[in-house]
C-alpha positions in Angstrom: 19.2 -30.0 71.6 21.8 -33.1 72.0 23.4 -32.8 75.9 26.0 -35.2 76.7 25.0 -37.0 80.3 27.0 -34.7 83.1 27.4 -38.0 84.4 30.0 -39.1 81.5 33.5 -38.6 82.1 35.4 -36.9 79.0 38.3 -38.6 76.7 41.2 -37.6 75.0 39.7 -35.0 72.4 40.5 -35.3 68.8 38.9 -36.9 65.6 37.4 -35.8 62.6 35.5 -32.4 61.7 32.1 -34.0 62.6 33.1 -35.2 66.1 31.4 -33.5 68.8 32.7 -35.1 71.7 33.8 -38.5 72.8 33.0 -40.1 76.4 33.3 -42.7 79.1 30.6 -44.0 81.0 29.0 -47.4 82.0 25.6 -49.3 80.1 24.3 -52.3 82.1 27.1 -52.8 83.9 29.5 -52.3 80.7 32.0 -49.8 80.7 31.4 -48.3 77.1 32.5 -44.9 75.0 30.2 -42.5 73.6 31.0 -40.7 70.5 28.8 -38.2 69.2 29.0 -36.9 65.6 27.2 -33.7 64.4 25.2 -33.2 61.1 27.1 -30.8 58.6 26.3 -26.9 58.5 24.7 -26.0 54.8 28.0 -24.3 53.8 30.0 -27.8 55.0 28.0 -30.3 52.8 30.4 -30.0 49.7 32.9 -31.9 51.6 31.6 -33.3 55.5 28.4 -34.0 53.2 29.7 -36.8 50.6 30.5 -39.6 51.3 33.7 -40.6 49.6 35.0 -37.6 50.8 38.1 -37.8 53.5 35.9 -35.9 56.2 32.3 -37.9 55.3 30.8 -36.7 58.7 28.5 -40.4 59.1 31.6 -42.6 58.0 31.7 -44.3 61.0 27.8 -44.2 61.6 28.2 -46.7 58.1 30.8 -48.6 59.8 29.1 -49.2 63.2 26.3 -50.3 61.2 28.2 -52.8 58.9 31.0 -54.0 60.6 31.8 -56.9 58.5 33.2 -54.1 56.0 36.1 -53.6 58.1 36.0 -56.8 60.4 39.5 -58.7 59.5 41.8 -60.0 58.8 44.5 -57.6 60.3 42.2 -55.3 61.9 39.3 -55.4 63.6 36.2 -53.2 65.0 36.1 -53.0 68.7 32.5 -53.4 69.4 29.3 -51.8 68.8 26.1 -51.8 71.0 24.4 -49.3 69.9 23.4 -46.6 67.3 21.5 -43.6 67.8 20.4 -41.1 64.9 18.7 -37.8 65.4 18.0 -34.8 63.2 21.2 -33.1 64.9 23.7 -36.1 64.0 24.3 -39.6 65.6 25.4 -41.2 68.8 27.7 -44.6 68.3 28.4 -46.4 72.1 31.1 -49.0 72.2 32.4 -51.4 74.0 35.4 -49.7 75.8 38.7 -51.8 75.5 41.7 -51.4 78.5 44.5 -53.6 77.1 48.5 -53.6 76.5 48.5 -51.5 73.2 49.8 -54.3 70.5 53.9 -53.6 69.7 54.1 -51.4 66.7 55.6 -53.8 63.9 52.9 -56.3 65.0 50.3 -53.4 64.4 52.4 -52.7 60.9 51.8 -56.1 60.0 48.2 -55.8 60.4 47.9 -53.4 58.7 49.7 -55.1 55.6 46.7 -57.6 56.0 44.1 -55.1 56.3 45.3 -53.8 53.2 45.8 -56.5 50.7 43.1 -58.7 51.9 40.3 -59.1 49.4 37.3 -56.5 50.3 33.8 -56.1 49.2 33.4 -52.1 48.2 31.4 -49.8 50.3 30.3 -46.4 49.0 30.8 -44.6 52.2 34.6 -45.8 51.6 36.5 -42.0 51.3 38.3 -42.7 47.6 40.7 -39.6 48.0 42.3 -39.5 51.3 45.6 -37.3 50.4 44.3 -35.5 47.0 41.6 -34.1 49.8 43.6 -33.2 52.6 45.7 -31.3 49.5 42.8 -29.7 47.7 42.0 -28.1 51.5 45.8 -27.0 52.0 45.5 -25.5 48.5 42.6 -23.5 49.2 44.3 -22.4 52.2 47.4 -21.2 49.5 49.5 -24.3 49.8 52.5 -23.9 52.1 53.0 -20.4 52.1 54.5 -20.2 55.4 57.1 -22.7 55.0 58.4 -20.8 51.9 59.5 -18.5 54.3 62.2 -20.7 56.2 65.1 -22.9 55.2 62.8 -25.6 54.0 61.7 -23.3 51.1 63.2 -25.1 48.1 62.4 -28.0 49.3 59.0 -27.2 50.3 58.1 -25.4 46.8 59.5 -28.3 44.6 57.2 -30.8 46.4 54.2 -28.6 46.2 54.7 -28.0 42.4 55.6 -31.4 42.0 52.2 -32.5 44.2 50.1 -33.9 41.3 53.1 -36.1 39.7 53.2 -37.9 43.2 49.5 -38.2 43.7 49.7 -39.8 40.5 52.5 -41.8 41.1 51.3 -43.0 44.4 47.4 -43.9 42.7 49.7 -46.4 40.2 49.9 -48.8 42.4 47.4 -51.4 43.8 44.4 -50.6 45.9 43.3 -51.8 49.2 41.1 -51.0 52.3 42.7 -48.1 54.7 42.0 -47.7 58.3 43.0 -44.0 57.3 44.2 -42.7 61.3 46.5 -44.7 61.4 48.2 -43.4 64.5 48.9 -45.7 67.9 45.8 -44.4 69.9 43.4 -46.0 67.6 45.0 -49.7 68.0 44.4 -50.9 71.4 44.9 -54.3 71.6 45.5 -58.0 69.9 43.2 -60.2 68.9 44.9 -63.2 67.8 46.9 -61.8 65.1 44.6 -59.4 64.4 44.7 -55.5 65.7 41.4 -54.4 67.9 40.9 -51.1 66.5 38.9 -48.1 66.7 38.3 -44.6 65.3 37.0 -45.7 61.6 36.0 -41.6 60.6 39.2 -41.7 57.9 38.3 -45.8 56.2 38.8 -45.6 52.9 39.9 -47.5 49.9 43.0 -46.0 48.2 47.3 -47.4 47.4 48.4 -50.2 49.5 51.7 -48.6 51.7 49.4 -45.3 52.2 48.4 -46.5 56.0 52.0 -47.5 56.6 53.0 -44.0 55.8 50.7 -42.6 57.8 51.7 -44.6 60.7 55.4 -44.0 60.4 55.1 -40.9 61.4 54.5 -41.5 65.0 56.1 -44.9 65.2 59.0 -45.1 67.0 60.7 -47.5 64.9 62.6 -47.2 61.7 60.6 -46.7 58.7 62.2 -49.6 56.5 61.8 -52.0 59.5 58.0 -50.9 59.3 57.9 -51.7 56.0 59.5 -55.0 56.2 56.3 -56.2 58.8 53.5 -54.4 56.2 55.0 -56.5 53.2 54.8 -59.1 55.4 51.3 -59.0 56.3 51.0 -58.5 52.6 52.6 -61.5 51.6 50.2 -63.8 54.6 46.9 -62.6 53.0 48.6 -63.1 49.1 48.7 -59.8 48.0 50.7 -59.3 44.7 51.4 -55.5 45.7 55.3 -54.5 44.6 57.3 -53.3 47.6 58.3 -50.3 45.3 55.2 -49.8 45.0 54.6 -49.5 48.8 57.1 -47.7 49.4 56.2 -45.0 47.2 52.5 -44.8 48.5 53.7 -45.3 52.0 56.9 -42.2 51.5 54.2 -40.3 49.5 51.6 -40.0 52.1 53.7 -39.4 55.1 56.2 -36.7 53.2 52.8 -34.6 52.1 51.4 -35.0 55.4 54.1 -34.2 57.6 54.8 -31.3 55.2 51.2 -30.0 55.7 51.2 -30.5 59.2 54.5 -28.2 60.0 53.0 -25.8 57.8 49.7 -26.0 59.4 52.0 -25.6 63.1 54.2 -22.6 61.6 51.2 -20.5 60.7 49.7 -20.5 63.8 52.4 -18.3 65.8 53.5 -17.0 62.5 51.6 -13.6 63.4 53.0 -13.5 66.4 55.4 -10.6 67.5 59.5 -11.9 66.6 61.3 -13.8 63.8 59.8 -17.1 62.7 63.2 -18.5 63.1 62.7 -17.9 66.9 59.8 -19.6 67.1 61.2 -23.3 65.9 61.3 -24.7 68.9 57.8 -23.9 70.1 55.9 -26.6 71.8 53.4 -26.4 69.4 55.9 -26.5 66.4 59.0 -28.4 67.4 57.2 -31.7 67.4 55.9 -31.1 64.0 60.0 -30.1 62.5 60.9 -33.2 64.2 58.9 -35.2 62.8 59.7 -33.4 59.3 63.5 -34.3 60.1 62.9 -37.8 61.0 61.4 -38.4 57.3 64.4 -36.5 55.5 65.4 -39.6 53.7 61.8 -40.4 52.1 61.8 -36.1 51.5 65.3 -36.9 49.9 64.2 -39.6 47.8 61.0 -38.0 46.1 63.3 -34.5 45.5 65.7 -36.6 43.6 63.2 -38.7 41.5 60.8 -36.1 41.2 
């Protein structure tokens, strides 16, 4: 059975269903992180098993071991020494990277480039990033626990109204997504490019869906965002309509922030009290302010919806 060395020091925890651990520890005199990735259960292959599937469990196995796919312009792979397969899932050790974390319109920007650059298609690529995330909230019942507070009309239109915007937001152009897109992941500049790591979500999906992602734990104002993705559009020559991006980009974060505050409220739901009384929960209040902070993209798909 796959040990980690008791000699590697633990990181942050966190990415996708198939991520057993990640680690710090030193190779040759290289400071280098370890991630280990598990095999998928039988009853998990449906989804952690195919491979344009949001939660692909060797995604970034098939990045480590074509890099080019993602290398540039506007981000790039930090990078890899080594990969290690074994009938209980994969080992991928690379090079660890301690730098100032690039400014956030500059990582915007990159990810414009990213995006509307010209790319050669992968089959690992996850094709669905949202619609999946979706289909699994559904199977869960949707946002049954958000019904029960003042977001309830608001909450109810935009499920029923799910498949319009899915739609709407797959009308647009297509481009290569990082697909977690979320501060930790970019650690440094390269040039004007964005050293980045953390490739379990890369897909291929609407230009602006990255942006939207990344907006929601951005500090800075979502239009102003938007401004350095076009941007980093326009250097690479993509012919993707702002409108466009702005509906992929409002789209994906509205969902997700949705999904996420639902995911928070049903946790202490259960609990003993009102759900009212449990708003400002550390493990909720960050999700309803992130909910408040996208009220004019939630205001703008209620109205054209």
């Amino acid at each position: 059975m796959w040990q980690p060395d008791p000699s590697w020091v633990p990181l942050r925890a966190g990415g996708g269903p198939a991520t057993v651990g990640l680690w710090r520890t030193r190779v040759q005199d290289q400071d280098v992180v370890v991630k280990r990735l598990r095999r998928p259960e039988p009853d998990e292959a449906a989804v952690l098993g195919a491979p344009d599937h949001a939660g692909y469990w060797r995604r970034e196995v098939e990045v480590a071991l074509d890099l080019e796919a993602v290398d540039g312009p506007g981000l790039v792979p930090a990078p890899v020494l080594r990969v290690e397969e074994d009938d209980e899932g994969a080992t991928v050790v690379t090079a660890e990277v301690v730098a100032e974390p690039p400014p956030a319109l500059f990582v915007a920007a990159g990810l414009g480039r990213f995006a509307g650059a010209p790319f050669r298609e992968v089959g690992w690529a996850s094709r669905r990033t949202l619609t999946d995330r979706l289909a699994m909230a559904e199977a869960r019942g949707g946002w049954p626990t958000l019904r029960r507070t003042t977001l309830a009309d608001a909450a109810e239109h935009l499920w029923a109204r799910r498949t319009h915007w899915l739609a709407e937001r797959a009308a647009g152009p297509a481009g290569r997504l990082h697909g977690d897109a979320v501060p930790a992941n970019f650690l440094a500049s390269r040039g004007q490019d964005v050293l980045t790591v953390d490739w379990q979500g890369f897909g291929i999906g609407p230009i602006g869906t990255d942006l939207g992602y990344y907006a929601l734990s951005a500090r800075e104002d979502f239009d102003v965002l938007l401004d350095a993705y076009c941007g980093g559009l326009t250097a690479v020559g993509s012919e993707a309509d702002r409108r466009q991006v702005r509906i992929a980009a409002s789209v994906m974060a509205v969902y997700t922030v949705f999904s996420r505050a639902e995911w928070a409220l049903a946790r202490i739901a259960p609990g003993e009290g009102a759900l009212a009384g449990k708003y400002g929960h550390p493990s909720v209040a960050p999700h309803l302010r992130a909910l408040q902070r996208q009220i004019p993209r939630i205001e703008a798909l209620l109205g054209s919806g």
